[in-house]
PALUMMI-268732 format. One line per field, with one value per residue: residue in three letters; x, y, z of N, C-alpha, C in turn. Coordinates in nm, 4 decimals. Layout:
<atoms>
r: ALA_...
n.x: X_...
n.y: Y_...
n.z: Z_...
ca.x: X_...
ca.y: Y_...
ca.z: Z_...
c.x: X_...
c.y: Y_...
c.z: Z_...
</atoms>
This chain:
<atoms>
r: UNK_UNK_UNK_UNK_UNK_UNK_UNK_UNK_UNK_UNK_UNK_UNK_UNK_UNK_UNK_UNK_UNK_UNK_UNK_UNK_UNK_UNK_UNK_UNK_UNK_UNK_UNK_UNK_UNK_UNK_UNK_UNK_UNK_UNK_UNK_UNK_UNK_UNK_UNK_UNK_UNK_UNK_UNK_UNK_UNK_UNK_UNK_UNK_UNK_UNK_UNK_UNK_UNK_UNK_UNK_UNK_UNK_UNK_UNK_UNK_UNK_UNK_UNK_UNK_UNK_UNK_UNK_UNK_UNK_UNK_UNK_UNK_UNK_UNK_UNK_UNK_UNK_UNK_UNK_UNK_UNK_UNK_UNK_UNK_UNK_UNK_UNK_UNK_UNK_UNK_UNK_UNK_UNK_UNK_UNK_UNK_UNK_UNK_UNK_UNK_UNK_UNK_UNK_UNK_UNK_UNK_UNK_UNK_UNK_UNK_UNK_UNK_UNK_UNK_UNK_UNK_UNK_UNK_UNK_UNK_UNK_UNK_UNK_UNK_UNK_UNK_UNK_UNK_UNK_UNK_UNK_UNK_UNK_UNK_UNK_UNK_UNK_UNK_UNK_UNK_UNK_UNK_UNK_UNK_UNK_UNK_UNK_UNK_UNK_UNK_UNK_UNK_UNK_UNK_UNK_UNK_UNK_UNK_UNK_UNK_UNK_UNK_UNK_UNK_UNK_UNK_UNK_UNK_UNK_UNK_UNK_UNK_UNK_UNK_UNK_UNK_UNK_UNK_UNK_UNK_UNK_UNK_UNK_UNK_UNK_UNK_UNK
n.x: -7.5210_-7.6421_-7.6321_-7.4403_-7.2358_-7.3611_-7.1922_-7.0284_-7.0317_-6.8237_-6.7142_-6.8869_-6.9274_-6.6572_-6.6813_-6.8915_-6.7473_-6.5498_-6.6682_-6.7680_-6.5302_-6.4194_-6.6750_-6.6121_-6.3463_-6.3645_-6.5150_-6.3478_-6.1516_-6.3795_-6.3440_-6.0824_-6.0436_-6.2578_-6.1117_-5.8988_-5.9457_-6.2301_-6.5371_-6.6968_-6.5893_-6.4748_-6.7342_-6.9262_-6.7804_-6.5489_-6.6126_-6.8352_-6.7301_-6.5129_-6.7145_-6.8277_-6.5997_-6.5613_-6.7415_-6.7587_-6.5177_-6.5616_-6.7471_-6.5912_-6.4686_-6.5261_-6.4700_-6.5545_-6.6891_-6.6663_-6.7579_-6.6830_-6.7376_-6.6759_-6.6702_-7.0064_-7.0201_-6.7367_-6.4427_-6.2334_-5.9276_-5.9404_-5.7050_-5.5782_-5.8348_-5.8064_-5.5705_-5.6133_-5.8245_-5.6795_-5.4985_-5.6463_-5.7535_-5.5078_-5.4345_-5.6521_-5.5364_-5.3670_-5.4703_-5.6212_-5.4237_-5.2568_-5.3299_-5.5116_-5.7723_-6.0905_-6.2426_-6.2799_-6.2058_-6.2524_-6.1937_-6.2189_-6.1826_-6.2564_-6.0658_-6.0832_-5.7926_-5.6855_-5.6862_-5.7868_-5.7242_-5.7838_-5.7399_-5.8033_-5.7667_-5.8926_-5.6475_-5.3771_-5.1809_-4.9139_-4.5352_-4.2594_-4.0583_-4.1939_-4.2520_-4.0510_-3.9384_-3.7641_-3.9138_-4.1378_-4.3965_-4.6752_-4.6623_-4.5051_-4.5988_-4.8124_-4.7354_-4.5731_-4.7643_-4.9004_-4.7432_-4.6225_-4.8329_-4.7401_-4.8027_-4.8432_-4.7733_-4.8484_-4.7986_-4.8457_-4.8647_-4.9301_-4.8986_-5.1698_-5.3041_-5.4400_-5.3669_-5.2973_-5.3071_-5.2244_-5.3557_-5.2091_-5.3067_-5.2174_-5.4361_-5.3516_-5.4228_-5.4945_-5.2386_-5.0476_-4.8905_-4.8623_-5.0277_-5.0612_-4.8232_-4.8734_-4.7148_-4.7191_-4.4541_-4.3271_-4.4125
n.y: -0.4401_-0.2923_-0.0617_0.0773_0.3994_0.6095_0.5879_0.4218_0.1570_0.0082_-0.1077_-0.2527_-0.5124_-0.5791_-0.6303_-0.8575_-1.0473_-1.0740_-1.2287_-1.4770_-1.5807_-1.6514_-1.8013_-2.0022_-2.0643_-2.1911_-2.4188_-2.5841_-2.5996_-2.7463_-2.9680_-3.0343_-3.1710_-3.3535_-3.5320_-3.5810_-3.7652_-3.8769_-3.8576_-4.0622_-4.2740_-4.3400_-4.3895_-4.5124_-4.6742_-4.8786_-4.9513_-4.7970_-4.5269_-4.5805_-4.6345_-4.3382_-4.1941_-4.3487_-4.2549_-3.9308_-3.8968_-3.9889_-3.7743_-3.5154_-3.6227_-3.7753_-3.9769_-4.2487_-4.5292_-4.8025_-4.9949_-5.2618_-5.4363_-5.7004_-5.8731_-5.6994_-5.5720_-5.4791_-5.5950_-5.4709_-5.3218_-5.0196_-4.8140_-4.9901_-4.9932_-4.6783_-4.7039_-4.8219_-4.6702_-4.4345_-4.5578_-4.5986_-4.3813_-4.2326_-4.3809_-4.3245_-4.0667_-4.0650_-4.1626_-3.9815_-3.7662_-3.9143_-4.1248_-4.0917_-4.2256_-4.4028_-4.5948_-4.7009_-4.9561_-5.0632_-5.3339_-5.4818_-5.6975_-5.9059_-6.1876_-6.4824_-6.4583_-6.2523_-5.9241_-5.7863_-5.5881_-5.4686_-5.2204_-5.1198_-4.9799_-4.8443_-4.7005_-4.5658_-4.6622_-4.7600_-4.7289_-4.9183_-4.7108_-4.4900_-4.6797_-4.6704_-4.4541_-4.2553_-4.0200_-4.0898_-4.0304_-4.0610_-4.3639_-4.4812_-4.4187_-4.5755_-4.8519_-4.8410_-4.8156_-5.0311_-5.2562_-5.1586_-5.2989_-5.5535_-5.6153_-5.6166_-5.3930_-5.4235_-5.2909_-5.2632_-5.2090_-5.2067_-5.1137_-4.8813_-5.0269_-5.0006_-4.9655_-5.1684_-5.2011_-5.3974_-5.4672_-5.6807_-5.7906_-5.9350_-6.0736_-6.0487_-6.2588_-6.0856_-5.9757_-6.1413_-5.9113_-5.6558_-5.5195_-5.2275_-5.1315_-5.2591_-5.2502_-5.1571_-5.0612_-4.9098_-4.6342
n.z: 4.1814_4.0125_4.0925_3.9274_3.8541_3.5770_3.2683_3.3092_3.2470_3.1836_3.4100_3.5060_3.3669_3.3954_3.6369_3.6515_3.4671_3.6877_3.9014_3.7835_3.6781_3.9152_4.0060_3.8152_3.9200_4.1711_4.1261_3.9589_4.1625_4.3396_4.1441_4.1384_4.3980_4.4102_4.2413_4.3855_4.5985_4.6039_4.8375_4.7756_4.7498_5.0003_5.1025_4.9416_4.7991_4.5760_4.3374_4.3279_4.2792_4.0763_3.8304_3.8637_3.7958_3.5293_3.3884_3.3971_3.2910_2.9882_2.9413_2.9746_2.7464_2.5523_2.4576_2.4770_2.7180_2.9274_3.1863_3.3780_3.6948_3.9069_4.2180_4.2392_4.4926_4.5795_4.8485_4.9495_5.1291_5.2504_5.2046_4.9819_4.8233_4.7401_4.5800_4.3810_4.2121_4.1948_3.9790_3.7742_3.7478_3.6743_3.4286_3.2550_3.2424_3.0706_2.8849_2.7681_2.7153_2.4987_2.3478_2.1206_2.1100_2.0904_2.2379_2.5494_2.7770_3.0927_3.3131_3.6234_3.8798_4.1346_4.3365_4.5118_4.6253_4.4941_4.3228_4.0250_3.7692_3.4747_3.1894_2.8703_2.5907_2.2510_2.1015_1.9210_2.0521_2.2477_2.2873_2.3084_2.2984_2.4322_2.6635_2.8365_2.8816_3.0991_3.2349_3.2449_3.4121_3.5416_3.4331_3.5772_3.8048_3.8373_3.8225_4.0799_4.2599_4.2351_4.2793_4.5995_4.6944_4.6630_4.3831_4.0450_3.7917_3.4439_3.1389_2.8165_2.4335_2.0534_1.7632_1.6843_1.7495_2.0289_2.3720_2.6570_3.0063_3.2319_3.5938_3.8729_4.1628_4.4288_4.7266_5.0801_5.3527_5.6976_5.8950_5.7478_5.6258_5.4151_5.5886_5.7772_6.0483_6.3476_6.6274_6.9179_7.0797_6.8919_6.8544
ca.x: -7.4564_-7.7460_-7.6025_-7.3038_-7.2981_-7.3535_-7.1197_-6.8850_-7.0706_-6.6998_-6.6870_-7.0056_-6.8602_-6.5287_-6.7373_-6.9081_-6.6484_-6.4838_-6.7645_-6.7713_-6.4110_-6.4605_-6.7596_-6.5036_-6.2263_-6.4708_-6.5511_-6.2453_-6.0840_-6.4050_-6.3213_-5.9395_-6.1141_-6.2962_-6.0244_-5.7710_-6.0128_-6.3759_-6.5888_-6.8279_-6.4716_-6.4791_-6.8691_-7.0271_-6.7225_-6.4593_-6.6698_-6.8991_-6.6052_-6.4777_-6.8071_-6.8428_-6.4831_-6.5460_-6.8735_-6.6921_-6.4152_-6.6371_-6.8343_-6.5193_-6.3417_-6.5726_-6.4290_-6.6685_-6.5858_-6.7484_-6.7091_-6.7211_-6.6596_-6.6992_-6.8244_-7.0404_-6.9481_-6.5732_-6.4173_-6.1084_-5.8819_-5.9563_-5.5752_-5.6117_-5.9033_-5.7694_-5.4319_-5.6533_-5.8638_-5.5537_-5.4608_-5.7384_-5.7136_-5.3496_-5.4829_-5.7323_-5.5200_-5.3107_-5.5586_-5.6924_-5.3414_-5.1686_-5.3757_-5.6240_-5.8711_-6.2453_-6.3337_-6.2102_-6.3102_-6.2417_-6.2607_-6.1798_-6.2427_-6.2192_-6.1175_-6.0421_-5.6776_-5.6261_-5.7674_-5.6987_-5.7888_-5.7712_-5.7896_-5.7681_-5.7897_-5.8701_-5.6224_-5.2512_-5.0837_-4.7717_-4.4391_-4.1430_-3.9455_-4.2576_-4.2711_-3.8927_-3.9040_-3.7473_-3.9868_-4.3193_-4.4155_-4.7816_-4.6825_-4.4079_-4.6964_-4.9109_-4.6044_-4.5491_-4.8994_-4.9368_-4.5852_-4.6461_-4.9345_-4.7026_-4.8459_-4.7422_-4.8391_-4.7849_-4.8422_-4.8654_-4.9549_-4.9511_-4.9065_-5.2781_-5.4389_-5.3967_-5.2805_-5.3761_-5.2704_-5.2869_-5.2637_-5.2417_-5.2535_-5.2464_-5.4607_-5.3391_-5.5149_-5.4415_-5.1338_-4.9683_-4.8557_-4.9502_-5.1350_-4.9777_-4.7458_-4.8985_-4.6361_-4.7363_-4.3739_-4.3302_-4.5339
ca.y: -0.4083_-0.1797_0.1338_0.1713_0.5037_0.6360_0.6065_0.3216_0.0133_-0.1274_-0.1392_-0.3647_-0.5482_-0.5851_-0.7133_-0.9785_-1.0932_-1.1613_-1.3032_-1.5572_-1.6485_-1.6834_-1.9430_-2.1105_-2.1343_-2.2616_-2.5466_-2.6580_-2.6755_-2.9110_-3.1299_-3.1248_-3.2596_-3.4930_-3.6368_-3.6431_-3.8956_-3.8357_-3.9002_-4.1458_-4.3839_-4.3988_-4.3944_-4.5615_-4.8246_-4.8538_-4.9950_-4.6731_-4.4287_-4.5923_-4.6043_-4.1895_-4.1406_-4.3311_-4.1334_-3.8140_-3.9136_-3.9944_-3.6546_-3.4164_-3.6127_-3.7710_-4.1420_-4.3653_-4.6241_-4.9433_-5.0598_-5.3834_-5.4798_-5.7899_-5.8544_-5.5169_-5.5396_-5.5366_-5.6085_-5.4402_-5.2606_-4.8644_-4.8039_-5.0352_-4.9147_-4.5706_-4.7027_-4.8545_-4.5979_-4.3908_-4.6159_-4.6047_-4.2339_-4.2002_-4.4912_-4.2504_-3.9151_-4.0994_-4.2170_-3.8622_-3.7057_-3.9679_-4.2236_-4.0634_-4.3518_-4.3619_-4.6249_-4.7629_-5.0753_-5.0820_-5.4581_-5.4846_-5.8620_-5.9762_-6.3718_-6.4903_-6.4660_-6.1018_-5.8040_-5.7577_-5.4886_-5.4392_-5.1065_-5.1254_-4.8667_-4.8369_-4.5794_-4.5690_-4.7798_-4.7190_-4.8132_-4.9391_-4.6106_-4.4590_-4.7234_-4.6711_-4.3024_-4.2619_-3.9030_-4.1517_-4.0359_-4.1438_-4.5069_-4.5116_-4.4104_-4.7140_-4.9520_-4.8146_-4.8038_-5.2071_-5.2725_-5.1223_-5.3988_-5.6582_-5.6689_-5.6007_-5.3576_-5.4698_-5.1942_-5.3108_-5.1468_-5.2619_-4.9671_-4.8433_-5.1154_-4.9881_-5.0001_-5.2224_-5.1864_-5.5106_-5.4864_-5.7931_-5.7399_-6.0337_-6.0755_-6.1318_-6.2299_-5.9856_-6.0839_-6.1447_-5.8681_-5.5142_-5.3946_-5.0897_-5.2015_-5.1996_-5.2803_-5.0390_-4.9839_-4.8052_-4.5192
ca.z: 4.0566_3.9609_4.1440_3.8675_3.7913_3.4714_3.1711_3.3853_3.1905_3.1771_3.5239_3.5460_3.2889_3.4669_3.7745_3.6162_3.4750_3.7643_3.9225_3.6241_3.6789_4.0806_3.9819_3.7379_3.9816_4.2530_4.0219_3.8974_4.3052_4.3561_4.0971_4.1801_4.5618_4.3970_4.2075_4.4345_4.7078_4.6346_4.9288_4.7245_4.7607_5.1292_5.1258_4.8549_4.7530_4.4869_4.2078_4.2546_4.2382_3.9354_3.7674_3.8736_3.7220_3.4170_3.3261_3.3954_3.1622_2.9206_2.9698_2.9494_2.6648_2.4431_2.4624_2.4781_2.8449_2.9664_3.3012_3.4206_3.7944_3.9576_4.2381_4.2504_4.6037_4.6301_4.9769_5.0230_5.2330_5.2465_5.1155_4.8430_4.7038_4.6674_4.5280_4.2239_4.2016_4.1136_3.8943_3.6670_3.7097_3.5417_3.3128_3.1891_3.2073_2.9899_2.7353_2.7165_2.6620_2.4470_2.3208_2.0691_2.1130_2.0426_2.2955_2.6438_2.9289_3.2414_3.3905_3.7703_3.9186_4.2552_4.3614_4.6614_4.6299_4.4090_4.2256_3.8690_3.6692_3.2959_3.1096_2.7154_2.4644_2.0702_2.0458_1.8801_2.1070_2.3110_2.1966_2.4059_2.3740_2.5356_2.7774_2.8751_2.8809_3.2414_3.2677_3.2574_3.5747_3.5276_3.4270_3.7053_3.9930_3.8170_3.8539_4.2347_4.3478_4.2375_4.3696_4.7071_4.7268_4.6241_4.2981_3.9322_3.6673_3.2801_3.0462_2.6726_2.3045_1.9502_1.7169_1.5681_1.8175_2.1343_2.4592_2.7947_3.1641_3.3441_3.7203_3.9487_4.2992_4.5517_4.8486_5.2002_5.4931_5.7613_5.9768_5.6336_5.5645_5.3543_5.6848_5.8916_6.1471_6.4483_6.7055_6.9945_7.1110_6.7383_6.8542
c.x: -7.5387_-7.6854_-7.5051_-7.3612_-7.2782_-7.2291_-6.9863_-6.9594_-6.9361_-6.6673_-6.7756_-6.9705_-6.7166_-6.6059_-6.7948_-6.8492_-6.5352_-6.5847_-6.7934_-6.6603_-6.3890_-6.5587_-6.6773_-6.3917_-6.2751_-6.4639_-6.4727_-6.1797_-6.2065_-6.3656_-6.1898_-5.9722_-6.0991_-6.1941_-5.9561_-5.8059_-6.1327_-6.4168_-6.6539_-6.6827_-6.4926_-6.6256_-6.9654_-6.9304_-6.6148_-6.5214_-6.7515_-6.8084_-6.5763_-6.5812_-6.8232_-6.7644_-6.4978_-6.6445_-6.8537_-6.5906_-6.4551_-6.7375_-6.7394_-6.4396_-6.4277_-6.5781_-6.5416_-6.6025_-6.6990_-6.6966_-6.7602_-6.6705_-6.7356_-6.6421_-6.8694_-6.9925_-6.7744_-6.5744_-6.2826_-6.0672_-5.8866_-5.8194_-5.5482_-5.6850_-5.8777_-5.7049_-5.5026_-5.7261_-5.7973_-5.4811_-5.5498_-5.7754_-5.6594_-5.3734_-5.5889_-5.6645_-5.4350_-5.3684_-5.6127_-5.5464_-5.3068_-5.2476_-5.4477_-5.7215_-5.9812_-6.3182_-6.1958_-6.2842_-6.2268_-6.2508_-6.2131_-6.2340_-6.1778_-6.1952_-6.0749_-5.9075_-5.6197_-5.7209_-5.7230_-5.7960_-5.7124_-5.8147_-5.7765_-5.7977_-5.7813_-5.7783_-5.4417_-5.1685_-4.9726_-4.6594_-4.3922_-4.0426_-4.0339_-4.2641_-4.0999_-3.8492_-3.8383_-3.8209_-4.1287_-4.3453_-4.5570_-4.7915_-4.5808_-4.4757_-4.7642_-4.8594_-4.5981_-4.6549_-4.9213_-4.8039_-4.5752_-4.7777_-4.8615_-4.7180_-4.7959_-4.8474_-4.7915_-4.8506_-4.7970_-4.9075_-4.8970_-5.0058_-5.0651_-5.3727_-5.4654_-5.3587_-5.3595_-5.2502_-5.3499_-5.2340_-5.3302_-5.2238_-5.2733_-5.3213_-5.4478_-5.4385_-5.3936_-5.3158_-5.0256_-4.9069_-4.9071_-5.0381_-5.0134_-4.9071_-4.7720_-4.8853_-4.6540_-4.6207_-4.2841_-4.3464_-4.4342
c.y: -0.3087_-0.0419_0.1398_0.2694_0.5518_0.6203_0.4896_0.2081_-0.1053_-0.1697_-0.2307_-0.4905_-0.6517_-0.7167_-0.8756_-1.0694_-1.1507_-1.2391_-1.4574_-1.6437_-1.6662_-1.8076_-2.0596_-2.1868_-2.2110_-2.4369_-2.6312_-2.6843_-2.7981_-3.0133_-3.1600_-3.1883_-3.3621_-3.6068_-3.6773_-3.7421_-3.8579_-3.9410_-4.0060_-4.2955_-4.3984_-4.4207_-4.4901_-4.7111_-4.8255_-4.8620_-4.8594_-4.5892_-4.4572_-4.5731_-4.4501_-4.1506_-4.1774_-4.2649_-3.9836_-3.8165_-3.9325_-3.8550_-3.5542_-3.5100_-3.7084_-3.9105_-4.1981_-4.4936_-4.6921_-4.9795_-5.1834_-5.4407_-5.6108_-5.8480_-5.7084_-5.4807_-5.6059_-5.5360_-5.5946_-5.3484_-5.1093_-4.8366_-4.8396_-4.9938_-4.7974_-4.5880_-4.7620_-4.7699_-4.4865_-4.4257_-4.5928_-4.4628_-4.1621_-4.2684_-4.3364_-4.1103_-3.9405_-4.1380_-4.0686_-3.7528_-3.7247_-4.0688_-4.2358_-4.1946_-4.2923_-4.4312_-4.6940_-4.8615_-5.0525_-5.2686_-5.4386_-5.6416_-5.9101_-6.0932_-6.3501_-6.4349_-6.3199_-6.1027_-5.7921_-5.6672_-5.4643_-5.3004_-5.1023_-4.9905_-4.9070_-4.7586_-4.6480_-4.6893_-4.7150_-4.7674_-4.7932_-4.8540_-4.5288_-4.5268_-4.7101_-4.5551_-4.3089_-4.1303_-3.9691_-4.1382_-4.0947_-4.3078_-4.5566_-4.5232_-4.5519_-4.8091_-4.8983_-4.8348_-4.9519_-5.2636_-5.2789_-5.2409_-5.5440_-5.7195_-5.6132_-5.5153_-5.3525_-5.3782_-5.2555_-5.2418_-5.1789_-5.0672_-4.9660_-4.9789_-5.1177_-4.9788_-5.0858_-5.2040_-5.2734_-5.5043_-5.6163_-5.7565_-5.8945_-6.0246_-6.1146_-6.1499_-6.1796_-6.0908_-6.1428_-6.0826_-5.7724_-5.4392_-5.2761_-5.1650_-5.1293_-5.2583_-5.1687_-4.9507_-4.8799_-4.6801_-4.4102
c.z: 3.9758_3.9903_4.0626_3.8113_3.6349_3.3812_3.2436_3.3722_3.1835_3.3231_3.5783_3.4974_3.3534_3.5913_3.7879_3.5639_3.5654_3.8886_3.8695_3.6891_3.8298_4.0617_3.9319_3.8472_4.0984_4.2331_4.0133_4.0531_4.3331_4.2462_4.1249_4.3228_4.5017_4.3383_4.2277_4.5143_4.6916_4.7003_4.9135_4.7789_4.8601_5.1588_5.0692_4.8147_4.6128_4.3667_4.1672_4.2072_4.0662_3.8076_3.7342_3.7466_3.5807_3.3170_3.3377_3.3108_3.0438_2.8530_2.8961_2.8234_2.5042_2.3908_2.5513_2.6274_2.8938_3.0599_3.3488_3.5914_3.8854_4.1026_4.1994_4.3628_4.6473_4.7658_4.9959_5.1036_5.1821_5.1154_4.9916_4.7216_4.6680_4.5801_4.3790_4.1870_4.0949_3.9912_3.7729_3.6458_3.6558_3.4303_3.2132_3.1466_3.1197_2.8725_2.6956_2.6176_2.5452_2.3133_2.1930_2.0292_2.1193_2.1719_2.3940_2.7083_2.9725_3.2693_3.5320_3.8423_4.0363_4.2779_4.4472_4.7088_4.5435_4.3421_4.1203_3.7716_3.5412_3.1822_2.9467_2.6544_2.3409_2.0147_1.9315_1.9204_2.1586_2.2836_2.2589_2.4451_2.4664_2.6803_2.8912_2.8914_3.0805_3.3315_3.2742_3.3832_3.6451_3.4986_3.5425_3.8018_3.9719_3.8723_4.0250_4.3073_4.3050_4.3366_4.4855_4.7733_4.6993_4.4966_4.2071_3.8140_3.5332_3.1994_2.9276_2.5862_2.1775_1.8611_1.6220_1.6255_1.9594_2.2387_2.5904_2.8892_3.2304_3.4708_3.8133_4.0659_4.3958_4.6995_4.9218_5.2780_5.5848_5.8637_5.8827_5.5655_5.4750_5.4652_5.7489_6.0331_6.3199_6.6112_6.7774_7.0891_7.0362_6.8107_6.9683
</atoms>
């Protein structure tokens, strides 16, 4: 970038500039990666992921988030843990859009028998024509991605105290049902 020649400073200018915005767009495709399955999920475990995500949400938005997950070592099925993962993903892109809240938790709690996670917010609150909008496409995936597990997601808010997302999910043992059907004359 040294050899521009004389009197063509806008053309250096120009260059770095798009240099700049090549770094930027770089950036922003890894984090759409990371957020669509980051690797730490299949690697490290759901509880880390969520931890990652809620210290990155926290980072870019300013809301204050507390995570709580119990055990530390969850034990579920690959599929699963993405599908909550997600969940607490729209949970959040929704508290950032909608919500104007100061502070969020997370809970997530394993028993023998189901997963249940709890997201709250300080913010506004959601109100029943929001929850009834038939364009909620973010609280519709929440509701589908528990659903698809057999389980149930209850969205709730109280105006000016605001909103929680309780999801219950049930755990089978395998052979019960929710695994991939793997009848080998399928194939």
């Amino acid at each position: 970038m040294n050899s521009v020649p004389p009197g063509q400073a806008d053309l250096l200018k120009k260059a770095e500039d798009s240099i700049h915005l090549v770094e930027m767009t770089m950036e922003t495709v890894k984090r759409i990666y990371m957020a669509l399955r980051p690797g730490m999920l299949d690697h490290l475990g759901l509880a880390v992921a969520i931890d990652w995500l809620a210290k990155d949400f926290q980072k870019r938005t300013g809301i204050k988030c507390t995570v709580s997950i119990e055990p530390e070592e969850l034990r579920l099925d690959a599929d699963m843990s993405f599908s909550i993962y997600r969940i607490v993903q729209e949970t959040f892109t929704n508290i950032s859009r909608h919500a104007e809240a100061g502070r969020v938790t997370v809970s997530l709690k394993q028993s023998p028998d189901r997963v249940e996670l709890v997201v709250r917010d300080n913010g506004k609150g959601i109100t029943q024509e929001q929850l009834a909008k038939p364009n909620s496409y973010g609280l519709l995936g929440i509701r589908e991605r528990a659903y698809h597990w057999g389980g149930e997601a209850v969205i709730s808010g109280k105006k000016g105290q605001g909103t929680t997302v309780k999801v219950s999910i049930p755990l089978v043992e395998k052979g019960k049902g929710h695994e991939k059907d793997s009848n080998p004359d399928r194939r």
